[in-house]
N, C-alpha and C positions, 0 to 999 in steps of 0.2 A: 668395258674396254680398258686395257693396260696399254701406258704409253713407253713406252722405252728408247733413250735413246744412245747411241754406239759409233764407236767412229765410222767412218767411211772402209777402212780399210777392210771390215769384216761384212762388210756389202754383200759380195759376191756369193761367201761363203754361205751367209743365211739362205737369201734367195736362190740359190745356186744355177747363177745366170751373170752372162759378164751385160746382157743389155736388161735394165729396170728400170724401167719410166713409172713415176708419181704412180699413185695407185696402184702399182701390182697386187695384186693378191696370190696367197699362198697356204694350202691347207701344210700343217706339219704334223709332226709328229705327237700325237694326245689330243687331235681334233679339232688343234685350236688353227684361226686363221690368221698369218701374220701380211697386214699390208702399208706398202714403203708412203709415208708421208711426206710432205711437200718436201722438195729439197732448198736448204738452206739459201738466205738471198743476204750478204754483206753490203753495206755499201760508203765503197771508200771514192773519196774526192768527186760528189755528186756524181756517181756512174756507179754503175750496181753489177757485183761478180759473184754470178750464178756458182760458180763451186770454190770460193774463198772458205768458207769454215770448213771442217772436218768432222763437223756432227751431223746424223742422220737420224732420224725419227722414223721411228714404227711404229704401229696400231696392232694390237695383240686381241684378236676379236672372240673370247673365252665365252661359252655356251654351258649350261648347264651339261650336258656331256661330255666336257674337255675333260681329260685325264691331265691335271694341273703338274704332278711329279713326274708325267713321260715326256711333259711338253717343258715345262725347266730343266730337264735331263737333257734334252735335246738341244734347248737353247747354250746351257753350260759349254757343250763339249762342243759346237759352233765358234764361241766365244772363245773358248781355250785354244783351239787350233789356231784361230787369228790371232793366237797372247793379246790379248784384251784384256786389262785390268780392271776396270771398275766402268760401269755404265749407270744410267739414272732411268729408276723407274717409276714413272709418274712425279717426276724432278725431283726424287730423292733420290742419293750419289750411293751407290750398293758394290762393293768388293764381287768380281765375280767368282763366284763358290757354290758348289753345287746348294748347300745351303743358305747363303744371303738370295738367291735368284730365287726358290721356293719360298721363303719370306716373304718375301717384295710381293710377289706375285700373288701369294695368298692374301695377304695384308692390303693388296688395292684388289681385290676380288672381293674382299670383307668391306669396304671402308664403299666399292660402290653398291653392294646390294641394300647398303640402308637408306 
């Protein structure tokens, strides 16, 4: 599993759904299933604001039959439609570029199967 995470603003686009509650799942494009992780919990002056950060976390759920370059081609051009500049995958900070996102992606697909 790849963890990635991207602002809020590019939400909708990925899911392409204006309501996603925790958990959604989503097959996309290269087989892989992408689903929205908890949403963020800030908490200023002992009271807690459900939508204060602007970071959101996905679960990138990659099977032996994902086609890894359809499914980062797909996430890229997602990400560039929202001008999205850099997101963190698996808490490493990655330039979004159709090359840095296949990196990343291959590189925590290598780093979990050992």
């Amino acid at each position: 599993m790849v963890e990635i995470e991207f602002p809020i603003y590019a939400l909708t686009g990925l899911f392409e759904s204006t309501k996603i509650p925790t958990g959604t799942r989503r097959e996309v494009p290269g087989s892989a299933i992408i689903e929205l992780g908890p949403m963020p919990v800030e908490q200023r002056d002992n009271r807690f604001a459900y939508d204060a950060a602007p970071i959101l976390t996905m679960f990138v759920h990659i099977g032996s039959d994902v086609a890894v370059g359809l499914f980062t081609a797909w996430l890229y051009d997602k990400l560039k439609t929202a001008k999205v500049r850099r997101i963190k995958i698996n808490r490493r900070s990655i330039e979004v570029t159709p090359e840095g996102i296949l990196k990343a992606v291959e590189e925590s697909i290598e780093v979990g199967e050992q």
